[in-house]
Backbone as CSV, one residue per row, in Angstrom:
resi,resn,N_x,N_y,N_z,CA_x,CA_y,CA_z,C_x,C_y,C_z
1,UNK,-70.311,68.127,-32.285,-70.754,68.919,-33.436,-71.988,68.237,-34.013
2,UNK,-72.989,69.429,-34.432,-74.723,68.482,-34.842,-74.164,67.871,-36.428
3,UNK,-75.139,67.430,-36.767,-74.979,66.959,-38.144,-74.916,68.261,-39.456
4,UNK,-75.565,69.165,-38.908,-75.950,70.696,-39.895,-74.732,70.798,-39.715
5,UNK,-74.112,71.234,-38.362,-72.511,71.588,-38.626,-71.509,70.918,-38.931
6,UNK,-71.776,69.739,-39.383,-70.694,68.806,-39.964,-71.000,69.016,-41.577
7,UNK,-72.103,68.672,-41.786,-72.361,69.175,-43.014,-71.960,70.060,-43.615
8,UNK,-72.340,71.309,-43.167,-71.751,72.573,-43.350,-69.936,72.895,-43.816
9,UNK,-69.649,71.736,-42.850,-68.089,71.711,-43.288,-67.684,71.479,-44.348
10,UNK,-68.057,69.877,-44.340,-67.606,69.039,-45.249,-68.146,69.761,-46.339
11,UNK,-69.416,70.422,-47.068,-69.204,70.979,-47.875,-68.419,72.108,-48.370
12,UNK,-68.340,73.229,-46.935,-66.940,73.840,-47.109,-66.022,73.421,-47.826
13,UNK,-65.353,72.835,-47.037,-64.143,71.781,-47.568,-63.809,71.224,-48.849
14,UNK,-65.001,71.160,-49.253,-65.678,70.576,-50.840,-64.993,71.803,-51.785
15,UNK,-65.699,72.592,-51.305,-66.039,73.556,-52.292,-64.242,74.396,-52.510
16,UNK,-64.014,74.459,-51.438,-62.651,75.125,-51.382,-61.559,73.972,-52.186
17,UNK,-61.556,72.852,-52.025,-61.113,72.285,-52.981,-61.022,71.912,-54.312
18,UNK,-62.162,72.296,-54.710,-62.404,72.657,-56.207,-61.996,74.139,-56.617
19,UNK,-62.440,74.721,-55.775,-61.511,76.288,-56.039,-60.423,76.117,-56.158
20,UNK,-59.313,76.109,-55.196,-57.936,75.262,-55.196,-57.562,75.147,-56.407
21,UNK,-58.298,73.708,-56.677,-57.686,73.074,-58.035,-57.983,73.676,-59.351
22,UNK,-58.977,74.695,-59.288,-59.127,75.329,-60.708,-58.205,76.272,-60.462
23,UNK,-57.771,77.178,-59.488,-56.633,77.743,-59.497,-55.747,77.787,-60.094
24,UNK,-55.428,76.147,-59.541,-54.343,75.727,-59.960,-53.524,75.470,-61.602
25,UNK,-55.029,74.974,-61.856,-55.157,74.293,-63.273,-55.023,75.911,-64.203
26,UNK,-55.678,76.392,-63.789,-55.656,78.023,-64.410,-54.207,78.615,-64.744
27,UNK,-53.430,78.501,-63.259,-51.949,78.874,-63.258,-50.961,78.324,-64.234
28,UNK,-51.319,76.693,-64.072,-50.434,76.047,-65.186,-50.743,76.300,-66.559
29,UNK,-51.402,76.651,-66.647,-52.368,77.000,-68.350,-51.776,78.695,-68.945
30,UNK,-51.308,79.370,-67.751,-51.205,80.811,-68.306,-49.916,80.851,-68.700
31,UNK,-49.751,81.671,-68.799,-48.380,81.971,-69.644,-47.372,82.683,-68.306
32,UNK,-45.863,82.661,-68.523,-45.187,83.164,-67.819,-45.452,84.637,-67.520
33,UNK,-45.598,85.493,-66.196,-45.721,86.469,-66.249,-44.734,87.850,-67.153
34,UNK,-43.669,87.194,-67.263,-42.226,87.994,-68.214,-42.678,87.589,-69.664
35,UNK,-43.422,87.254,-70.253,-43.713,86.585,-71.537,-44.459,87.463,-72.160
36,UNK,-44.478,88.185,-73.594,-45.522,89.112,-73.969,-45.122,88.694,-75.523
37,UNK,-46.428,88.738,-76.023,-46.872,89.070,-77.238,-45.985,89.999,-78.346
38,UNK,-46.362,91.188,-77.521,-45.752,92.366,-78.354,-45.637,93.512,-77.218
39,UNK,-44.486,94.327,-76.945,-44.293,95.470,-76.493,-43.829,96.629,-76.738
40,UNK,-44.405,97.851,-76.461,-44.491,99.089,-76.749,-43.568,99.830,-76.001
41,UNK,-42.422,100.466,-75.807,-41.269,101.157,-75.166,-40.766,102.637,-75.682
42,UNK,-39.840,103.058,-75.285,-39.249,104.427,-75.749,-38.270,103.969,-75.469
43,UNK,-37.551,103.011,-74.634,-36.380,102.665,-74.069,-36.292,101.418,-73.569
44,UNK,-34.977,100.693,-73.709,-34.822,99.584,-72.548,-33.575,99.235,-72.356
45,UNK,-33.004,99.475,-71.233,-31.907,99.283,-70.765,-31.710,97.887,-70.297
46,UNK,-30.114,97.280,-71.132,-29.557,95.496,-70.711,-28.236,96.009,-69.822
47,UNK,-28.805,95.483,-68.580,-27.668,95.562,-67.526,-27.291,93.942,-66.848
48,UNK,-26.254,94.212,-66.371,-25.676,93.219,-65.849,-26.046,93.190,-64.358
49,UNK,-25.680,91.540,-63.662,-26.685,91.641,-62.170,-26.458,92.582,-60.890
50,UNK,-25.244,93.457,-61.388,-24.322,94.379,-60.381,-25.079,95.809,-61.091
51,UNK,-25.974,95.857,-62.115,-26.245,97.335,-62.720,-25.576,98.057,-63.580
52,UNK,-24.499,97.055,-64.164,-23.623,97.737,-65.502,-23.846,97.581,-66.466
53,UNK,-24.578,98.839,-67.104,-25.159,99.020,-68.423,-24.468,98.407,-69.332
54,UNK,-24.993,97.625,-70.068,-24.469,96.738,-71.286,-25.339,97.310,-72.861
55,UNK,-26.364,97.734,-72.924,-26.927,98.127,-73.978,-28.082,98.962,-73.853
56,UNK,-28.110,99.757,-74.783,-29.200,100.497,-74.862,-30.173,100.344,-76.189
57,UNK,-31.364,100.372,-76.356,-32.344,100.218,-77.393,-32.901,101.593,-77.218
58,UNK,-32.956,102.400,-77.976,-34.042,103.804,-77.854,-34.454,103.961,-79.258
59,UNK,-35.054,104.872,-78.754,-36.221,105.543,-79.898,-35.093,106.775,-79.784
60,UNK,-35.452,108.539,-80.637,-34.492,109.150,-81.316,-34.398,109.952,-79.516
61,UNK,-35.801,110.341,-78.857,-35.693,111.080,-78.110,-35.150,110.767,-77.014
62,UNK,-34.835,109.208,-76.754,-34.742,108.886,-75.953,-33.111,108.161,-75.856
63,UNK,-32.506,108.168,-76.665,-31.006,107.992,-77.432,-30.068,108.561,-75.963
64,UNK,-29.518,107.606,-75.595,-28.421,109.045,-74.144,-27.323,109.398,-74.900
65,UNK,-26.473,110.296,-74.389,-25.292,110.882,-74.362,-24.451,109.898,-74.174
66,UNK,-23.078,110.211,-74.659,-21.839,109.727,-74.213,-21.787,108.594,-73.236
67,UNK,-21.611,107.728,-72.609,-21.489,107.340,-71.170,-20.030,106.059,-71.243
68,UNK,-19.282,107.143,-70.308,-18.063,106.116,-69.789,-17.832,105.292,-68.363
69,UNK,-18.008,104.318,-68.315,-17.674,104.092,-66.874,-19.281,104.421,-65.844
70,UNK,-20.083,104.460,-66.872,-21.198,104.233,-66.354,-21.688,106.108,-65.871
71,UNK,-20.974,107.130,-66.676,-21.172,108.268,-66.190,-21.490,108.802,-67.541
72,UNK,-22.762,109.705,-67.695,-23.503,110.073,-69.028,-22.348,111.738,-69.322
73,UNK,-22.050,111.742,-70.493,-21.817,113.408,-70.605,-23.457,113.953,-70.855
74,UNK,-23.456,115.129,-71.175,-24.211,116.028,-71.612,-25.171,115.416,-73.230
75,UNK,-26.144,115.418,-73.138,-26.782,114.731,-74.210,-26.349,115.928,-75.809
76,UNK,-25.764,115.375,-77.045,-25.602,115.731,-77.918,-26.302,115.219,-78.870
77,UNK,-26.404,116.480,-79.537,-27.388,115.990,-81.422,-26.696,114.409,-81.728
78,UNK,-27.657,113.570,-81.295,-28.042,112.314,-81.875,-29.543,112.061,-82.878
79,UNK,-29.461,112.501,-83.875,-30.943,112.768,-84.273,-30.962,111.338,-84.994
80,UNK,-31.135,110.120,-84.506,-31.334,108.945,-84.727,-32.012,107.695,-83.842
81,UNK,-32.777,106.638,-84.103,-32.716,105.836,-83.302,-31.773,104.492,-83.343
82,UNK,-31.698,103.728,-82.474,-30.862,102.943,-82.762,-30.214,102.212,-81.066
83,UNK,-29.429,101.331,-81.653,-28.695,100.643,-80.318,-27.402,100.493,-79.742
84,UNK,-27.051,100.994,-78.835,-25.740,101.016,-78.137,-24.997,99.996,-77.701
85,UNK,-23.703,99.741,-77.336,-23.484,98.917,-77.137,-22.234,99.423,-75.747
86,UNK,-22.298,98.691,-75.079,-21.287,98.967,-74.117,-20.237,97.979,-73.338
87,UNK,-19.127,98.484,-73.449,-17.869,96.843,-72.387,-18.703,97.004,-71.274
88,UNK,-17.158,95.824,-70.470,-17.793,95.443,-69.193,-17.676,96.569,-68.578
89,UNK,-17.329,97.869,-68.337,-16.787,99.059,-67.565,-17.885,99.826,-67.015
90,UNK,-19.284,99.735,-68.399,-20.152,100.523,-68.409,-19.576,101.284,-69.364
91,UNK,-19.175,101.707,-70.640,-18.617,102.500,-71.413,-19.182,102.145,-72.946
92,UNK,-19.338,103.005,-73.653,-19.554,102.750,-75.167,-18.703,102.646,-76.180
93,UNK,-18.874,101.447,-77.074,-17.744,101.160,-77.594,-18.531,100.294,-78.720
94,UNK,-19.720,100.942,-79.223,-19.762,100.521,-80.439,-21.374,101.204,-80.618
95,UNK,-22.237,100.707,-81.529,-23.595,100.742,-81.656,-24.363,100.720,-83.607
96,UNK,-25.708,100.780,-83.317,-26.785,100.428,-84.125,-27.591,101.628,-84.380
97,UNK,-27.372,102.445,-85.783,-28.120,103.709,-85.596,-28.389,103.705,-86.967
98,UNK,-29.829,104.336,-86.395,-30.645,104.634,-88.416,-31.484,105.681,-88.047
99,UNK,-31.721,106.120,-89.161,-33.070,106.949,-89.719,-33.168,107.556,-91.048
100,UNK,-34.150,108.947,-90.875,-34.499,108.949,-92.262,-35.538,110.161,-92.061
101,UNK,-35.230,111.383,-92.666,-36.741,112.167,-92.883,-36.520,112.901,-93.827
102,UNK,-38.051,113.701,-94.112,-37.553,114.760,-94.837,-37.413,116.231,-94.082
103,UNK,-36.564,117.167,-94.451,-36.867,118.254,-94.260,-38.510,119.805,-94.687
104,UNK,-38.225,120.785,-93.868,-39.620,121.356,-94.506,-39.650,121.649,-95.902
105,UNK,-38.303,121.852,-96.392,-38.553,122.098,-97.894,-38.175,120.518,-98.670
106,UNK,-39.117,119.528,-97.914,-39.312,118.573,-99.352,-37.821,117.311,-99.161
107,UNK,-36.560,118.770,-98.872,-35.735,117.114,-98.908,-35.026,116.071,-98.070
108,UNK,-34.524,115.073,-98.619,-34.203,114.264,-97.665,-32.726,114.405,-96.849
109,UNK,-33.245,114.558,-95.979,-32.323,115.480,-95.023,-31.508,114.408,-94.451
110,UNK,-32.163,113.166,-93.830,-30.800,112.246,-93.466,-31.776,110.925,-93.611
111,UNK,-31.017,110.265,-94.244,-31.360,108.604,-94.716,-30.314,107.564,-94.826
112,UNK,-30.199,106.713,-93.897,-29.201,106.023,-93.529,-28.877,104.989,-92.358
113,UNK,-27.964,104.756,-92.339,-27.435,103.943,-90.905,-26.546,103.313,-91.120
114,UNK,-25.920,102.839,-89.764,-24.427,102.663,-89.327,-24.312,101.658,-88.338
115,UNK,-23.460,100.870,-88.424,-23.157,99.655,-87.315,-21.683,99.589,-87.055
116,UNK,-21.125,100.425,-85.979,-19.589,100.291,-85.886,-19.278,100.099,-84.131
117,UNK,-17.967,99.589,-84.041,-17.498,99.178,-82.690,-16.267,100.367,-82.752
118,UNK,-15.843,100.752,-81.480,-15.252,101.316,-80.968,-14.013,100.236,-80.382
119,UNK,-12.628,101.138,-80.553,-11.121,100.652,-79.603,-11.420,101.294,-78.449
120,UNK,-11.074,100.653,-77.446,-10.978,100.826,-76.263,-10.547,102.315,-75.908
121,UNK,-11.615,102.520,-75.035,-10.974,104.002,-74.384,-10.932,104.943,-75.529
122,UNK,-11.371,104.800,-76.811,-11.140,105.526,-78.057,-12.325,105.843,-79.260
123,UNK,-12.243,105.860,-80.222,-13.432,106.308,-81.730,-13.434,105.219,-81.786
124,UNK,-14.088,104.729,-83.326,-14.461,103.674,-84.152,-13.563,103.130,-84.443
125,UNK,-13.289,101.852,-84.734,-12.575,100.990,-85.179,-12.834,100.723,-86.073
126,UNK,-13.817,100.420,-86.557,-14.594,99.865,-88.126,-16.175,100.241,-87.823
127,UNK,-16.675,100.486,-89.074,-17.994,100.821,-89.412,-18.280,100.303,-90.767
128,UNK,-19.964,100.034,-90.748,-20.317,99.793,-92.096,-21.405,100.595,-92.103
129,UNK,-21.499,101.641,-93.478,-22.506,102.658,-93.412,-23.156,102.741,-94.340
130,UNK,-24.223,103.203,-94.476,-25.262,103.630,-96.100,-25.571,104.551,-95.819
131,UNK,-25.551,105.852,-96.729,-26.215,107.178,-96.687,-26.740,107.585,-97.442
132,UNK,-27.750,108.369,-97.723,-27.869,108.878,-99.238,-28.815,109.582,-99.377
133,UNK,-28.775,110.956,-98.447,-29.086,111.910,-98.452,-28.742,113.413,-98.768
134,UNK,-29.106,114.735,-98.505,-28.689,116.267,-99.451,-27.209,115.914,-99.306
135,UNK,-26.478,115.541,-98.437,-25.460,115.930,-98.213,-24.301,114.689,-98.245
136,UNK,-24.873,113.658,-98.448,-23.966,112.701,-98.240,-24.205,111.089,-99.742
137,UNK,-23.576,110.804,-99.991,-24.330,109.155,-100.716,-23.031,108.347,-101.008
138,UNK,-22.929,107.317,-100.011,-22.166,106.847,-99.825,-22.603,105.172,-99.193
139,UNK,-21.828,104.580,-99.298,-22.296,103.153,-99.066,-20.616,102.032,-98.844
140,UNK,-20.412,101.727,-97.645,-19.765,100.736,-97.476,-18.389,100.951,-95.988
141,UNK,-17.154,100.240,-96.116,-16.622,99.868,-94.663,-15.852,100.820,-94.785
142,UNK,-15.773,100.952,-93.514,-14.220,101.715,-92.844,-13.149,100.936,-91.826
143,UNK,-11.989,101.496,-91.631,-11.378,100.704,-90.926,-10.631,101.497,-90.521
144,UNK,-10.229,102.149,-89.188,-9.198,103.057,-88.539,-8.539,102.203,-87.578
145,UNK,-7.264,103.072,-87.579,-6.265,102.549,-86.681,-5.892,104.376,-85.961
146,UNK,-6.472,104.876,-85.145,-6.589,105.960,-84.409,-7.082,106.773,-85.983
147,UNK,-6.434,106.697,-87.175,-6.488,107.568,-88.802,-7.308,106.411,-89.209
148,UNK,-7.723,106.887,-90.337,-8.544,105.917,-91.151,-7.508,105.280,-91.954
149,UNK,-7.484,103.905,-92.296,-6.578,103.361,-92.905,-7.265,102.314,-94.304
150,UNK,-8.671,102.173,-94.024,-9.439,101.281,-95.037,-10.305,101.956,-95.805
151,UNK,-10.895,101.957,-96.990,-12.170,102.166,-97.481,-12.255,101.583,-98.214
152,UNK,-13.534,100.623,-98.218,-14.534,99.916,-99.552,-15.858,100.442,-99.707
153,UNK,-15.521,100.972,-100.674,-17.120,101.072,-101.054,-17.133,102.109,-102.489
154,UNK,-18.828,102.655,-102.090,-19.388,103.201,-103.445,-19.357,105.087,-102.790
155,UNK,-18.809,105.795,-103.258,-18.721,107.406,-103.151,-19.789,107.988,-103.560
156,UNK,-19.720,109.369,-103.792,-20.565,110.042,-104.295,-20.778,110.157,-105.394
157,UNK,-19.245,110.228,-106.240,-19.923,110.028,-107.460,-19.539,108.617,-108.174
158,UNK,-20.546,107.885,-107.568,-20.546,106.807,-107.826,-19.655,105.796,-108.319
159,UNK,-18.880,105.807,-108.459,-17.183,104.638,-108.082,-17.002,104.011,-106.770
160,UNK,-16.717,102.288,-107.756,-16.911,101.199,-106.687,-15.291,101.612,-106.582
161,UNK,-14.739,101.931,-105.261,-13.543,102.083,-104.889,-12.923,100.976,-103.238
162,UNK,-11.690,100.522,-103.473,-11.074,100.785,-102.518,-9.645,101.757,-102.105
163,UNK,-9.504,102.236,-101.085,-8.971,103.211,-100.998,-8.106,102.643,-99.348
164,UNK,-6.718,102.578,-99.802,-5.461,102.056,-98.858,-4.848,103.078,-98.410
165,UNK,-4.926,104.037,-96.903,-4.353,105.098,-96.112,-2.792,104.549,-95.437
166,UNK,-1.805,105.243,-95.266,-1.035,104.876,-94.378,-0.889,104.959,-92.518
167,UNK,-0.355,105.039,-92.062,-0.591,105.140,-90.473,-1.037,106.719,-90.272
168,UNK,-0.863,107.901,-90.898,-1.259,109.150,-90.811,-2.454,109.451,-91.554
169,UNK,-3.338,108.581,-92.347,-4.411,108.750,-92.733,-3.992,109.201,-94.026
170,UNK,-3.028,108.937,-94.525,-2.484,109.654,-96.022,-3.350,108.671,-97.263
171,UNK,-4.012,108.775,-98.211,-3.981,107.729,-98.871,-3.051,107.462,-99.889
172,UNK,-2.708,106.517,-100.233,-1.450,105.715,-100.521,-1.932,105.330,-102.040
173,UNK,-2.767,104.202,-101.780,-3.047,103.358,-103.080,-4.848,103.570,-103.382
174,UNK,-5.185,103.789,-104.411,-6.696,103.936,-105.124,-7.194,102.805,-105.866
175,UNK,-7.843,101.868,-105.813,-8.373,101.165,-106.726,-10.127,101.705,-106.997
176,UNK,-10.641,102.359,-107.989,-11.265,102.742,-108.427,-11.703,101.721,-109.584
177,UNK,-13.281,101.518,-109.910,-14.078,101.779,-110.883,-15.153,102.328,-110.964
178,UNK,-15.099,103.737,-111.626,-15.897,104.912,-111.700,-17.026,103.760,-112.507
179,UNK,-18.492,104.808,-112.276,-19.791,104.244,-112.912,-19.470,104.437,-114.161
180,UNK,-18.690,105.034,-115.192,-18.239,104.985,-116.631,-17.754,103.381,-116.686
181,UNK,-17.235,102.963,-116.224,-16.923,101.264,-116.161,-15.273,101.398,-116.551
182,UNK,-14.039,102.515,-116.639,-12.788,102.079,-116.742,-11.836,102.509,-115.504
183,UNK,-11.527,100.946,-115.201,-11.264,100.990,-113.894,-9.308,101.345,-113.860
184,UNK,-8.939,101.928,-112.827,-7.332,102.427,-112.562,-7.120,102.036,-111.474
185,UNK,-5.974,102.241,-111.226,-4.986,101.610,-110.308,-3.978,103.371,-109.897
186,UNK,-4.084,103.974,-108.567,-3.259,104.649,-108.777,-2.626,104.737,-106.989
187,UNK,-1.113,105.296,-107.549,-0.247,105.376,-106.367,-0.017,106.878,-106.202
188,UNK,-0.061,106.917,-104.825,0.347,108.457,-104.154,1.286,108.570,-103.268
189,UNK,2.468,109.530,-103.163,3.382,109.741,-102.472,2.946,110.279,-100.872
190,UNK,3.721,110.627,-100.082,3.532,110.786,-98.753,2.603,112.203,-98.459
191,UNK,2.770,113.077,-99.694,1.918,114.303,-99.397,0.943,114.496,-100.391
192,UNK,0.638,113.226,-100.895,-0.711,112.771,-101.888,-0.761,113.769,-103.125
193,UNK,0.366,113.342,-103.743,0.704,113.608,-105.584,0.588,112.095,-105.602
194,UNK,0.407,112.029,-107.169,-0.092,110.972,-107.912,0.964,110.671,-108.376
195,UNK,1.842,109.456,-108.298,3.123,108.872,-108.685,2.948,108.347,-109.672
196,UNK,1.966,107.212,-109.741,1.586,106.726,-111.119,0.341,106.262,-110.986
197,UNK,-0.135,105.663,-112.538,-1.339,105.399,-112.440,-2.144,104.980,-113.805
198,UNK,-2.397,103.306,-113.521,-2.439,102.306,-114.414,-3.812,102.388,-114.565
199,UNK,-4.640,102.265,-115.894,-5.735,102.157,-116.303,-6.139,101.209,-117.607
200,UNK,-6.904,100.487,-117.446,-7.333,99.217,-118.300,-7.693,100.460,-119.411
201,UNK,-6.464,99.771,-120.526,-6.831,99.958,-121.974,-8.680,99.377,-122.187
202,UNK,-9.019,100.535,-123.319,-10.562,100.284,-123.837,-10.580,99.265,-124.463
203,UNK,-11.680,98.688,-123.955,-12.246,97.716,-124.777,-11.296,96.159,-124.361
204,UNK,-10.754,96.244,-123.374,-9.702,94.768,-123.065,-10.313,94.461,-121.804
């Protein structure tokens, strides 16, 4: 080989090695390719390494239907966004839902949200909700046992209440304090007549 073509190499060689290493140096400097700033979605599905849907994140349009066992029903009025939650089965058994608009005439048609888990194979188990829109204003927990058996919270017309159901969803016992500020105590029989019912004397 002449000297031009040795030359020729060795600067080759040169040069490709500095390429190389800025490469390199470049690669270690960037950021993980899975790594972002900020991202923009309609959806994103958390599955497990076999493909069993574990959660859903959507926007309102993009919200699915029903899904048990990894099989969707028919998409129903969900007019919310929010997040799903699903067992190991592929099934839903709880979720994360809000919104809020107005209607064309001005009012507020639904304003709210809800965070409740589901019994197995079944409805809600407990929820905690805020509403307080045309049709609803309400604020606080539930607790069912197949019937509703718990309530804390604030009603419509405004009384901080709890409210004790029996196994048929009957309610039983009322602890009420209406927004007037005099609070009662009342008991109900099995077909919800008022048995008795204790109220803080005024002014004590």
């Amino acid at each position: 080989m002449g000297r031009t073509a040795e030359g020729i190499l060795v600067g080759y060689c040169g040069v490709t090695s500095v390429a190389l290493a800025a490469i390199l140096i470049m690669g270690a400097a960037a950021p993980p390719a899975d790594r972002f700033d900020e991202i923009s979605v309609h959806r994103i599905n958390i599955v497990e390494p076999d493909g069993t849907l574990r959660m859903v994140i959507s926007d309102k349009a993009s919200l699915p239907g029903v899904i048990v066992k990894g099989k969707e029903s028919p998409p129903r009025d969900r007019p919310q966004a929010g997040m799903l939650f699903y067992n190991d089965e592929g099934s839903e058994n709880g979720g994360l839902i809000f919104g809020g608009h107005r209607n064309a005439q001005g009012q507020v048609a639904d304003s709210g949200g809800s965070l409740s888990f589901d019994r197995y194979g079944a409805s809600e188990v407990v929820r905690l909700i805020g509403v307080d829109d045309a049709t609803d204003h309400l604020a606080g927990l539930n607790v069912w046992d197949s019937r509703p058996r718990i309530w804390v919270g604030r009603g419509a017309d405004g009384a901080a209440a709890i409210n004790l159901m029996d196994a048929s969803g009957r309610k039983r016992i009322a602890l009420q304090v209406p927004a007037a500020g005099q609070p009662s105590l009342q008991f109900f029989d099995e077909n919800g007549r008022l048995e008795k019912k204790l109220v803080a004397a005024a002014g004590s």
